[in-house]
Structure formats: structure tokens, C-alpha cells
N, C-alpha and C positions, 0 to 999 in steps of 0.2 A: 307625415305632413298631409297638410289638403289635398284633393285629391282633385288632378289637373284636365278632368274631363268638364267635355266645352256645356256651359250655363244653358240651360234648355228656355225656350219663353213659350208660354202656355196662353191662351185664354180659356175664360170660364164659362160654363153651359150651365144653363136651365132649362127646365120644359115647359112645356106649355101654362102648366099650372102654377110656375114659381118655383118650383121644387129642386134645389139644387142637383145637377150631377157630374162625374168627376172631368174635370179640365182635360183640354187637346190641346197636343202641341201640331195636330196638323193643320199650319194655317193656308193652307191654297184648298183643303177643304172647308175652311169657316169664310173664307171671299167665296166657293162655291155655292154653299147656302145662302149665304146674306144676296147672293145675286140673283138667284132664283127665285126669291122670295120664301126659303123654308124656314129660313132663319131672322131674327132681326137684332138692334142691337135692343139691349136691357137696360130699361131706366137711362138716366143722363150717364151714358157708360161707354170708352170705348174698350173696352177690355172682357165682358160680359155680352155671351150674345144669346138668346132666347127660342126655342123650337116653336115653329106657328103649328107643325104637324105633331102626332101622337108618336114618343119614341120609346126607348126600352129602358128601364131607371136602374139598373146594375152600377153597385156604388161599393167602395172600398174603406179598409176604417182609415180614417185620418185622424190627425192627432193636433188640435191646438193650443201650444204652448204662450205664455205670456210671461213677459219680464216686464212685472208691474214694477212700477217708481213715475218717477215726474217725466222720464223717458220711456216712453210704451214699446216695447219692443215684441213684436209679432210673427208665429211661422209656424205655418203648417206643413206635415210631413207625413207621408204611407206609403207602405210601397218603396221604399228605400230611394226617394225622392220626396223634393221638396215640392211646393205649389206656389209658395206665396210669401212672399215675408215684406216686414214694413216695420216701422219706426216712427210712432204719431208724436207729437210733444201739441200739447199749448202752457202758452206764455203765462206769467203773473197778468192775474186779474187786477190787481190795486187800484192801478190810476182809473181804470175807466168806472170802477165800481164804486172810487171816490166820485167822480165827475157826475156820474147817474144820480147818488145820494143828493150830492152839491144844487142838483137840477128838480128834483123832486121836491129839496126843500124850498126853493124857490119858487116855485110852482103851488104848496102851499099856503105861502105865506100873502100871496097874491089872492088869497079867498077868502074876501071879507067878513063875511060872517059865518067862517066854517064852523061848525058845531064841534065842541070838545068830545071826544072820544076817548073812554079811558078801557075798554073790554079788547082790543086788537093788540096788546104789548104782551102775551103770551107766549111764548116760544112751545110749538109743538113739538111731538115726542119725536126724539130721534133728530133733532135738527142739528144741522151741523153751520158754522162757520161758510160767509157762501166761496171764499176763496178756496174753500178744500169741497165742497158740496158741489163747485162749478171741475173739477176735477175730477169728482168719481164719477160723476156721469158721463165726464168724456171716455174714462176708461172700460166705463159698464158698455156705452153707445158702442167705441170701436171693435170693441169683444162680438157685442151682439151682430155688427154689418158682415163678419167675416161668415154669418151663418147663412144669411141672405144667397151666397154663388157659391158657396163648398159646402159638400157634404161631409161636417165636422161630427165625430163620434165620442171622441173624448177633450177632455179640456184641463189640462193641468197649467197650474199659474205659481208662481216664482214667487208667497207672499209669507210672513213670518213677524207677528206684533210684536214690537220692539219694549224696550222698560228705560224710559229716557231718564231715569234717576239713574241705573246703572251703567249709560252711559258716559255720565260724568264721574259717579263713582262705583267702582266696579266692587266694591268691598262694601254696599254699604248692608246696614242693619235693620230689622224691620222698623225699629222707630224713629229711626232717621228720615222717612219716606214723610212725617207728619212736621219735620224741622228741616228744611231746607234755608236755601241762599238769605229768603229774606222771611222767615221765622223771626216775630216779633216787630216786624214792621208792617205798619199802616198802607204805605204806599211804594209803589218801586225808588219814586223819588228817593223818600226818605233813608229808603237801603240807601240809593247812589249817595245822596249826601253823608254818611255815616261811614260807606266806604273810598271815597274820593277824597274825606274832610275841608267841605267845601271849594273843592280849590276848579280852576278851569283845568280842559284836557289840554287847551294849548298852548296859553301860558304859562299855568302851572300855581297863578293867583287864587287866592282868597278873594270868593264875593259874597255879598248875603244871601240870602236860598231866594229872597222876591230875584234875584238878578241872574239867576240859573235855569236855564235849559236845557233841557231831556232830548238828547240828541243820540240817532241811530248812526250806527256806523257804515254797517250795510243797510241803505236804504228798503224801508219797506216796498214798494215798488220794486227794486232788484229782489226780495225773498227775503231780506231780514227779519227777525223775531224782536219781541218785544221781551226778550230773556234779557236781563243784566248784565251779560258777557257780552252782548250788543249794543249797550247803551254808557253814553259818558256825559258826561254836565259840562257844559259849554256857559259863557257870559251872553248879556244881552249883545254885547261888542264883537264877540267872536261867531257870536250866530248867526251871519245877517248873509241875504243874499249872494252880493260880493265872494264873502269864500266860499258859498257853494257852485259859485260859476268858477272864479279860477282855479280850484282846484285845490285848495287848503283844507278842508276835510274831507276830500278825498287822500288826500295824504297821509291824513289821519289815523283815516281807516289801514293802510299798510303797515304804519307803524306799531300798532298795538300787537297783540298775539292774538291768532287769529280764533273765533269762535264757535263753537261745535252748532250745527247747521241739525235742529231735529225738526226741521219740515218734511223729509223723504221719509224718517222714523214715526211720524205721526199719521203720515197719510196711509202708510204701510200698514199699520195697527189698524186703523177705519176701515180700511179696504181687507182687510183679514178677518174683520167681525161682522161684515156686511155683505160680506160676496154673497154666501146665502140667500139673504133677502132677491138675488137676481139669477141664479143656479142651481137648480138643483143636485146635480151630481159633477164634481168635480174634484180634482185631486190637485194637491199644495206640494209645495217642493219647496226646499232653501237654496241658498246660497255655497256655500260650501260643496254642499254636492254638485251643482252647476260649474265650480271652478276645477273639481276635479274630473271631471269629464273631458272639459277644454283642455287640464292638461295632455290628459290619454289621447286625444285625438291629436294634439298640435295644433289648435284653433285657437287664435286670437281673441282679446277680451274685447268684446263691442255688447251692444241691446241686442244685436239680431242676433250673431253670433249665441249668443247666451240661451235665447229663444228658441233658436235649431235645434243646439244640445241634448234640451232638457224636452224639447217634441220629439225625441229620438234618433236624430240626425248625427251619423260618425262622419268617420275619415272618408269613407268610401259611399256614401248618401248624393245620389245626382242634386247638384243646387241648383237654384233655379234664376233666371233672367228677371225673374216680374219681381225686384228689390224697388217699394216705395219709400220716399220722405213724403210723411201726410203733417204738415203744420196746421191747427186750428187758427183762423182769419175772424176777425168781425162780421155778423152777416150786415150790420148799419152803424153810420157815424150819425150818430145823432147831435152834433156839432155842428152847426148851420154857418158859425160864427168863427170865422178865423182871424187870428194877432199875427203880423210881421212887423218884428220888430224893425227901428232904424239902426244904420250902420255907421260908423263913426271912424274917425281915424286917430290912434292911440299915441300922442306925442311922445311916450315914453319909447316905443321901440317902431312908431310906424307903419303897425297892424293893425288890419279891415276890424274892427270889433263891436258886437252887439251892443246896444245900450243898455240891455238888464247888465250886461260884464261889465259898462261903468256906470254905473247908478251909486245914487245916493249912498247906502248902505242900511237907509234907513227900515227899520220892520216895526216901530211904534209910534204909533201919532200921540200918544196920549201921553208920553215923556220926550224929553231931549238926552240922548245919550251920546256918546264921544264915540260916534261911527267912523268908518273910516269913508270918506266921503272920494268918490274916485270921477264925480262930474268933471271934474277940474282937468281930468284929462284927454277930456273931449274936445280933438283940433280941430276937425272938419267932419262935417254932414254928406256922407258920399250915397245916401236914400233915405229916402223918409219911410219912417214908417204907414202902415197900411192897414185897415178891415178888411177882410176876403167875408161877405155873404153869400151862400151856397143854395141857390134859387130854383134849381131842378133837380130832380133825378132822372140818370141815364139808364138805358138799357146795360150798355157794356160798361164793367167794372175792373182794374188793374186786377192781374192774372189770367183771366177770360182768356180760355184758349180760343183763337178766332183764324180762318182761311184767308188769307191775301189774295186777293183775283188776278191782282195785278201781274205776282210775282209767282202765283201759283202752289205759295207755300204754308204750313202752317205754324203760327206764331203766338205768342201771348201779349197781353195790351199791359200796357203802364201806366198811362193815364190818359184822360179824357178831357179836350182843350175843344177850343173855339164853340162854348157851350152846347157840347155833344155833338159839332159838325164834324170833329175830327177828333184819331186817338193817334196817341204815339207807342208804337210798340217797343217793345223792349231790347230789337235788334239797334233801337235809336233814332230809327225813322218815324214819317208820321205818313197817314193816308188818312182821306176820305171814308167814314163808315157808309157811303155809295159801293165803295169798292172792298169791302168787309164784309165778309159771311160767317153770325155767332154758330161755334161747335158747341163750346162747353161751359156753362156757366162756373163758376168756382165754389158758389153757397155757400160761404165759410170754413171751409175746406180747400186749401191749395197741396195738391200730392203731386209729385215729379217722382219722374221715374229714375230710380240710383243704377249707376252704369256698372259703377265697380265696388265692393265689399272687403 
């Protein structure tokens, strides 16, 4: 089993020149330096602290492992000790990458007499999709920051390009690879219509193909694909607002059988044919071999976990205290313009409810269709609705680690009210930024520190 010696916490040294060297766990000598002035901290850092004076660069090999996927899992080890370990994730890009397009177009079309350009619709070499493009940079970027305060020697990563045909079918044949699902059809549509036979997913009717909609199950925004196993034909009647608020194709979605998921597979293969392009020397590892490890050791299956392993980390490897969650944040909302909705009271059961949840139903102006019209159940107006225009920017921003004078403590902000006179921190109070002193800014990056593994 793991091995019940007490978690060490380190901080990280540099020298004078930037040059990382290996981590001290003696911290009443890193408050001795930083207070003397030999030392200071590094960059927007409190965990990294910096030599002002000339010191001796004796460094040991470390080893950083990576558990590439949509969960980055991080950890370095030498010395039969750990240093470091972490766990980055960022979210689907979708919505905001739709809303920037959505904004741009508009933006366009506001220039009267912009000149036609037809030489910029080229896609250069190598371009990827920017929802998997916004991805592997995050994964290239967090690889790269760990070299910034450790002196890392080797680099082995968890990566293995997947064959998403043989995923679905594990028998197939080489000419099968050129006739799949929808071999001889024009468009997805077409497949869905040919294999649904017209009919809806809900009711289970016949309508004509003008009155059929291409509907995901799992929403792209949640990570859905636009693969067939994901996709069902819906009426103009069954499509409409209404059941995506109350929950009627979400229900949907539970009931079918569920869909094999090759986003992790796809990005796995990108990042297995690309790593190169950012590495010179490094070494690949599977799967398989990372679970056989965990067994021998008796170590639970986790990202970090997984990362230890395969950095060389056993049963008996000191682990370390400095375990981060690093979540990728927006660095700007570029949404000046916010919608709240009104509230309403639902004479069928007597609940607060939004007005898209009773709205019309309707989604086409240009026909009258037999929506299910749920205005009608609108008793009382208990808010109106509202614009919120977003007229400044502040210094402190929700998470901002910031000092409380008052209380003498440090805390993190939530939001910022009484336009930038005051924030509310996250313990639930609010104070004066009179009585606020900024530590740390967030920059798109919010990491807390994980207690327990």
C-alpha cells in the first residue's frame, strides 16, 4: 500500500539569472532570505522564490511525467521524491468561440463599403480545428511553465494515436476504412433520414424532411460530436425552446444508448504527431503499462496518480504537499451587454420560473406551426426583466487573491459591486477596496492548492 510517511511542502528556487535549481523544503530559511533581502519572490509567484546574490547551481535529474487527455495530469520526481504534481483541465471552448464569430460577423457587416476579398479563405498547413488547436497549446504552454522553476532532465508523456474506425469496429477490414456509416450519402441529414425513416425521436411520427431537424444529443457545447451516433431528427414542433428548457431532450439524451465519445481519441493522435514539433527529446509511454504499475504499487487510479507512476514514483517515493488544481479562466468578457430575464409564477404548480421556460415555443417567423404555446401559464410578474451595460473595468477581478486589513487575512474576491467601490469576497462578506490589498492577480489561470490526493 502507499506509503504513510508525512507529505513534504517545498518551494522553488532560481538564480539569479532565471536558471532553475532544485526545491527546499527548509522554509524558516526561505522567510530568512526573502527578509534579508537575498532572496525575493519570482514573477507573480508565491511559491517561487529568486537568488539576488551568486549561488552554486548543483542540480539532480528529475523526471516529468505527463498524463496527456482533456485532463492534464502533472508530476515530477528524482531522488525518490516528488516535487510537484498538478492537474490543469480547460473547459469546451464552443459557446464563447461561437459568440466571438457571432460578434465579428456583426462587426462586418456594419462596413459599408468593405471591399470583397476572396485571397484570405485558405487554411494553412497544419491547421487544426481551433477547439482542439485551443487545447494543445494549453497542453504544450503547461508542459513548458514546469521548466521555468525545476530543473527537469527528462520528459516522458502518457500519449498513443488511436484508429477511431477500430474503435467502433474492432474487426474491420482495409476497405471498409473507405465505406463507413454514411458511404453513399450526400449529407449527414440524408444518412439520418434513411436511417430513422423519417420519423421524429419523440414522438416517433412521420414528417416531411422540410420539417425535420438535426438535433445533438449531447450538446456541442457539453463536447458532443457531430458523428451520427449523436445525432437524431426531431420536428419543427418538438424542437423548440420550451423542451430544451424543461428538460424533454435532455431526457432524450438518457434514453438512447449511449455514444462512443472520440474527442480524447482524436486529440490523443494530434498531440502524438505534434509533440515534436515542440520537444526535442522525449519518451511516450501507454496505458497499459501505467495501470500495471498502479497495480504493483497499490495506488489508486487518478491523473496525478497516473503521472507519479509512470515519473517513476513507487510505494515507498516521498510525496509531496505542493498538489495543485490549475483550471484555465477567460482572461476578458467581452460582453458589455447582459439579458435577465423576468420571473413569472407558474399557475400549474406555483413556481418562480423564467420566461424563456414559458415562452411561446415559437423558433420560425416565416411559418405558423402547432407549438406548444406555454405563455398561458404565466400567473404573475414577480420581476421584470433587465439590461446590465458593463461600463468599466476594474482592477480586481473574481478569484484575485487579495489581503483584508481589516481582518488581517488572506482571501479571494467574487465579485465586484458598487461599481469597483466595493468587492464581495467569497467567505460572503463584502469590504471596501480602501481596506483591500491586491496579492495576486488570476490572468486566466485560477490554481488552488489540493489538500488531500
Amino acid at each position: 500500500m502507499m506509503s504513510k510517511i508525512k507529505k513534504v511542502d517545498y518551494i522553488y528556487v532560481v538564480d539569479s539569472n532565471g536558471t532553475p535549481l532544485m526545491p527546499t523544503s527548509r522554509l524558516g530559511m526561505v522567510r530568512r532570505w526573502l527578509k534579508t533581502g537575498q532572496a525575493r519572490w519570482f514573477g507573480n509567484s508565491r511559491k517561487t522564490i529568486q537568488f539576488v546574490r551568486p549561488v552554486t547551481t548543483n542540480t539532480q535529474e528529475l523526471t516529468l511525467e505527463v498524463d496527456a487527455g482533456f485532463h492534464l495530469g502533472l508530476s515530477v520526481v528524482g531522488n525518490q521524491r516528488e516535487y510537484y504534481a498538478a492537474e490543469s483541465l480547460r473547459k469546451s471552448e464552443k459557446d464563447r468561440i461561437t459568440t466571438r464569430r457571432e460578434l465579428r460577423r456583426s462587426r462586418r457587416n456594419r462596413l459599408r463599403y468593405r471591399q470583397a476579398r476572396f485571397d484570405n479563405r485558405r487554411r494553412k498547413d497544419g491547421w487544426l480545428a481551433p477547439s482542439i488547436q485551443h487545447r494543445l497549446d494549453f497542453t504544450i504552454k503547461e508542459i513548458k511553465r514546469l521548466y521555468t522553476f525545476l530543473p527537469i532532465t527528462n520528459l516522458v508523456v502518457e500519449v498513443t494515436p488511436f484508429d477511431n474506425q477500430k474503435l467502433l469496429n474492432p474487426n474491420i477490414k482495409g476497405w471498409q476504412y473507405q465505406k463507413g456509416k454514411m458511404y453513399g450519402f450526400k449529407t449527414i441529414k440524408d444518412y439520418l433520414l434513411a436511417r430513422d425513416n423519417y420519423r421524429d425521436a419523440l414522438d416517433g411520427k412521420q414528417y416531411p424532411a422540410s420539417q425535420l431537424r438535426v438535433h445533438h444529443l449531447v450538446q456541442r457545447k457539453d463536447g458532443g460530436s457531430n458523428q451520427p451516433d449523436n445525432l437524431v431528427l426531431l420536428s419543427d414542433v418538438n424542437h423548440n425552446q420550451a423542451n430544451h428548457n424543461n428538460g424533454v431532450l435532455a431526457k432524450l439524451r438518457q434514453n438512447r444508448q449511449k455514444t462512443i465519445d472520440y474527442r480524447g481519441a482524436y486529440f490523443m493522435s494530434v498531440l502524438a504527431t505534434r509533440l515534436s514539433n515542440y520537444f526535442e527529446h522525449y519518451t511516450t509511454t501507454q496505458g497499459y503499462l501505467t495501470a500495471n504499475l498502479r497495480r504493483k504499487y497499490g495506488i489508486e487510479k487518478s491523473h496525478l496518480n497516473d503521472a507519479f507512476v509512470i515519473a517513476g514514483g513507487t510505494d515507498t517515493t516521498l510525496r509531496t504537499n505542493n498538489v495543485y488544481s490549475r483550471q484555465k479562466l477567460r482572461n476578458n468578457n467581452r460582453v458589455l451587454q447582459l439579458f435577465y430575464d423576468a420571473k413569472y409564477i407558474d399557475s400549474r404548480d406555483g413556481k418562480k420560473k423564467a420566461g424563456k421556460e414559458l415562452s411561446s415555443g415559437r423558433t420560425r417567423r416565416s411559418k405558423e406551426l402547432n407549438y406548444d404555446n406555454l405563455r398561458q401559464f404565466r400567473k404573475e410578474k414577480i420581476k421584470k426583466g433587465r439590461v446590465s451595460i458593463r461600463r468599466n473595468h476594474y482592477q480586481l477581478r473574481p478569484h484575485d487573491v487579495v489581503l483584508n486589513t481589516k481582518t488581517n487575512r488572506i482571501e479571494r474576491v467574487k465579485s465586484v459591486i458598487s461599481r469597483g467601490k466595493s468587492i464581495i469576497l467569497q467567505s460572503g462578506k463584502s469590504n471596501t477596496v480602501k481596506n483591500i490589498v491586491s496579492l495576486y492577480h488570476v490572468n486566466g489561470m485560477l490554481e488552488t492548492k489540493v489538500e488531500n490526493i
